[in-house]
Every structure is written in C-alpha cells, then in structure tokens.
C-alpha positions as CSV (number, residue, x, y, z in Angstrom):
1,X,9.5,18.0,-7.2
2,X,11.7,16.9,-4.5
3,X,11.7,15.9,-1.0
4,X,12.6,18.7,1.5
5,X,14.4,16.9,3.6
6,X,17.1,14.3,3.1
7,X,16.6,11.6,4.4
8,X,18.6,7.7,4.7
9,X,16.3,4.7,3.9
10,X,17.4,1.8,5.6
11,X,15.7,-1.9,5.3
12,X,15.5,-3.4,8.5
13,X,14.6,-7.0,7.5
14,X,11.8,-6.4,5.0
15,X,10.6,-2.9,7.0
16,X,11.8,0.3,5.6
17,X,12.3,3.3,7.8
18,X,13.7,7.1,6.2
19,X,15.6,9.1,9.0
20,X,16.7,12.6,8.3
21,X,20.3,12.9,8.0
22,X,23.2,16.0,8.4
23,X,21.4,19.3,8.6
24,X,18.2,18.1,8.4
25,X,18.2,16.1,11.8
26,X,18.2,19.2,13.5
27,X,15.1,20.4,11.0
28,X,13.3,17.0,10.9
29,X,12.6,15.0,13.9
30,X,11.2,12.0,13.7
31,X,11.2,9.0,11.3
32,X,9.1,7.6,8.5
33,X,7.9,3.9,8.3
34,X,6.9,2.3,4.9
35,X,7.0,-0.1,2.6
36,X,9.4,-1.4,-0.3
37,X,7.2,0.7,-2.9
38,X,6.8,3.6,-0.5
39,X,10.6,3.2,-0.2
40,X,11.3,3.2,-3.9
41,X,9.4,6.2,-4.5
42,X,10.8,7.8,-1.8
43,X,14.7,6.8,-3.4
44,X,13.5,8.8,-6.6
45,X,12.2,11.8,-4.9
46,X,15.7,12.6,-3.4
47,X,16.7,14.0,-6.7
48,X,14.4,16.7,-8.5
49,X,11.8,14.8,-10.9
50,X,8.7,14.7,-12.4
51,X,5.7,12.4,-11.4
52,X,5.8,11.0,-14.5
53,X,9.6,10.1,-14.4
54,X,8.7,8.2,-11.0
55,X,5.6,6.7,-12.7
56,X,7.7,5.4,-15.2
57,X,10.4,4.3,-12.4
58,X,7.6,2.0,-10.8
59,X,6.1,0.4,-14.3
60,X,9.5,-0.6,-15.1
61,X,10.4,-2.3,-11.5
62,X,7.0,-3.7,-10.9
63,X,5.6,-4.7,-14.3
64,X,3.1,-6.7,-12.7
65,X,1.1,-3.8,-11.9
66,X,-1.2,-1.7,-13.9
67,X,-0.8,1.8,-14.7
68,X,-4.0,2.4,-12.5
69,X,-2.9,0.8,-9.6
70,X,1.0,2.9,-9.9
71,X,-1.0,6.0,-10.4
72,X,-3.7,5.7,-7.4
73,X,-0.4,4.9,-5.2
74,X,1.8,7.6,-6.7
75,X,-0.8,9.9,-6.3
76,X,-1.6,9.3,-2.8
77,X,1.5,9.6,-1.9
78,X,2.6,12.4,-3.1
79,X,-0.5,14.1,-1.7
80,X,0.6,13.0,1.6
81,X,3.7,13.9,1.2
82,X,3.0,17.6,0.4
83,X,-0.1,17.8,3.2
84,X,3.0,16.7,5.9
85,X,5.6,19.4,3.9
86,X,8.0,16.2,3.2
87,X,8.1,17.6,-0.8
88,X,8.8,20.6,-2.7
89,X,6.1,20.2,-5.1
C-alpha cells in the first residue's frame, strides 16, 4: 500500500498539515490536518509497505502504547484513507 498522492508534511508548531506537492497539486486540492501519529503514519505510507511494517513503525516510536490501541488507530486510518482514495491499497 501506498498513498496516491505525494504529499509534504509540515509541523506548524505542534499541528501537522500534508499538502500535495509537483504533479499532484494539480490532481489533489486541498490539504489534510492531523496529528503527530497521524503524521507519522502518513511519513511511512509515502513509500510502498505493509500494515504490519507501519504497525511495527509505531510500537517501536511509541512503546507506551499497546498493540491494541496501534492497531484500532492503524486501522481506522487506513480505512479512511482508502474510503477518501488517499491510498493504493
């Protein structure tokens, strides 16, 4: 999987916003708002992976959370994601 789009991610002071970039302004309009962990998953899905390579990504920068709570927010995510047709599934 992969997002279709490329997109920048730029923190603005704790906020994160994605913005399509080159080609894909003309394709994309608009721009996401999120959070650092929506931000971070995003950062992986720029490059083809595997939801478990991203699940694994997350454990190992925010080892304070449980597998459950990674994988309900992975999920969601991703579901989103493919529902708006931000990611090549």
């Amino acid at each position: 999987m992969k997002l279709r789009y490329e997109l920048t991610i730029m923190d603005m002071g704790g906020e994160f916003a994605a913005v399509p970039v080159g080609e894909d302004a003309a394709k994309f309009h608009g721009m996401l708002k999120m959070n650092a962990v929506t931000a971070d998953i995003l950062g992986q899905l720029k490059e083809e992976t595997t939801p478990e390579k991203v699940h694994a990504y997350l454990k190992e920068k925010y080892p304070e959370s449980t597998d459950d709570e990674i994988g309900h927010t992975l999920v969601g995510l991703l579901n989103q994601l493919v529902r708006e047709g931000l990611l090549i599934p």
